[in-house]
Structures are given as C-alpha cells and as structure tokens.
Phi, psi and omega in degrees: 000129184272168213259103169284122134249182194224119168281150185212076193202123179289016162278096181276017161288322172288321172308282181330250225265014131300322181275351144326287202273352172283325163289336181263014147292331138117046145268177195238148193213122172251155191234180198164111167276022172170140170322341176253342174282345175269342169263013169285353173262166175323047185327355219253327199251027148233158187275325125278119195237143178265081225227122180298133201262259191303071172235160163342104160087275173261142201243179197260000155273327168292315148003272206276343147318304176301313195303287227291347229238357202230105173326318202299294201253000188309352173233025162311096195325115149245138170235136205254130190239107180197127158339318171334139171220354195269129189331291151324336189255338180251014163281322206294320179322293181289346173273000182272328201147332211302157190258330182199155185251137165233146179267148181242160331350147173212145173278124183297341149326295176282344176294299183324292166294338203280317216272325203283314218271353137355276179310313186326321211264345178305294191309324180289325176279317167307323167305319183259016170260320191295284171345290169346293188285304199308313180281342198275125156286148187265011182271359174322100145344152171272143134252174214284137175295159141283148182195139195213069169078240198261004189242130191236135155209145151250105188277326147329285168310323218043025177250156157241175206219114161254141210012067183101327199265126169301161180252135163313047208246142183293169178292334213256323182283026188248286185308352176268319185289316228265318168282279238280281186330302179275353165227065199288173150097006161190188222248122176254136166302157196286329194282314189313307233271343165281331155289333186252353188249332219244161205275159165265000175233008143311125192270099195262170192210155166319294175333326210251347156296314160311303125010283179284313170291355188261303193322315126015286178313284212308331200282318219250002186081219185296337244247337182317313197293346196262339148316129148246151170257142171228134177319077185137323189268272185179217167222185170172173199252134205233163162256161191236175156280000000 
C-alpha cells in the first residue's frame, strides 16, 4: 500500500514541485491550496501532512489544530513548510504539534530526508505500541493510577485527567507525564530522561526533549509550575504547597 500525502500551501509553484518530487520518490501526493480546502477532505486516508503557515482566512496553525484536536487524525505526522524562519516561530509550530519544521528557500534533498525520516519514526512508534499491546495478558495486574491535587494519569487507559477534564497529551508527553508523577522530588538529565520515555533505537536530540515539556507544562495548567528546570542539569517534577 503507498505511502499517501496531502500537500497544503496557496503557492501552487510549491505544490508542483514538491509534489514532482516527492512522486518521483514513490508517494502518492495530494494538494490543497488553503486550509480550508484541505479540511473539506477524508484527512483519515493520508499518512502525512505538509503544510504552509502564512495563508489566507485560515493559517496553518488552525490546520494542524483541527488534526491534533480530531481523534481520528490526532497522531498524524504535519511537518510545517514556511518562511516563517524565526525561532518563535518554529518553537510555536512544534508546540501546536507539529512533527518537523522546515524553512523556505528549501533544499528538495531535505524536504525529502526530512519526510522519509518522519515517517520512519511514526512507523516505528506504531510498530512498537502495537508490539506493546501485543505482549500485555489479560491476567497483567492493573497498575495503580497516579494522582497530584488535581492531576490524575492512569497508565491503563493511558489516558490523564486535569481536574476531571481529559488532557490531550500526545504519546511521548503521556510518558514523560507518567515518569515525572512516579519519580517526584529530583532532578533528571536531558539523557535520563530520554532513556526511560524514549525508544533505544529512536534518535532523540536535546530540542526534542525541550519541546515536548515546554508543550507539556502548557497541556497540565496550574500544575505546569511544578516541573522545574534547572540549567545544565534537567528537569524533574517537584510538589509544591
């Protein structure tokens, strides 16, 4: 079955040639010349989506809301393509969701490694929930929820609760939430902390650890204030009064 995508940027000089090169590569490549023409589509039948910021009515940060916001597509790879070049701007991209930033001018080389290694890493984290589930019996003891004031996770469901209300959290901040809860009261290094949330043949990088705990704070509320950073060192989740 080929590997579908959906292009999204109202420059239909980019939709060409990106969408050449990405076919001559052996995707199936679909376009949309504006955020709103792309959620009039199935979003359920692409595997990736590629997608322009500084558009008409709707931008391509409401875009990749409506995905993260639709059970249905909520663990869809956006890789965000925009001029936009400024630090702010591609921290705000990945904390909306986004999976990778890329700045334009852009080289068709990187777009390309950028998009293979997306998928890669997609596929490999779906390979290894399914494996996951695959090993758990059903005679496994539950284990016991965490619960901190108003913040609940339940590592059964894999779901958390800030006061009642579910929280949206991506698979990689649910494990992060899930270590910080079960190991309050000290400070872990950027490695630890990649050892224990992250896969061994997943390639993590400092940034993407950074990322995720700032997206992370913001997901959790008041309770966001209880991570602390400490410069040089790491983070880890403290109680407070």
């Amino acid at each position: 079955m080929s590997t579908r995508l959906l292009l999204i940027d109202d420059e239909e000089s980019i939709c060409e040639i990106l969408g050449y090169n990405l076919r001559k590569e052996g995707y199936e490549v679909d376009t949309a010349y504006s955020a709103e023409e792309a959620l009039e589509k199935d979003l359920t039948q692409y595997d990736l989506f590629i997608v322009d910021i500084m558009m008409e009515n709707l931008s391509g940060y409401d875009f990749a809301k409506a995905v993260r916001n639709n059970s249905r597509t909520e663990s869809a790879p956006i890789i965000f393509c925009s001029a936009l070049s400024g630090e702010d701007d591609t921290v705000m991209g990945l904390n909306i969701g986004a999976d990778d930033y890329i700045t334009k001018p852009f080289k068709m080389s990187e777009v390309i490694a950028r998009v293979n290694a997306v998928l890669r890493r997609t596929q490999m984290a779906r390979q290894a929930a399914a494996a996951a589930v695959a090993e758990v019996s059903d005679d496994e003891p539950l284990k016991a929820q965490e619960v901190y004031k108003g913040l609940r996770i339940d590592p059964n469901e894999k779901v958390a609760y800030l006061d009642s209300e579910r929280i949206p959290l991506t698979k990689t901040e649910f494990e992060i939430l899930y270590f910080f809860l079960t190991h309050r009261g000290r400070i872990y290094s950027r490695q630890e902390i990649m050892r224990r949330v992250w896969a061994d043949d997943v390639v993590v990088n400092n940034r993407t650890i950074d990322t995720n705990i700032t997206r992370l704070r913001k997901k959790i509320g008041e309770y966001g204030n209880n991570i602390e950073t400490r410069p040089g060192f790491g983070y880890g989740f403290k109680e407070k009064d």
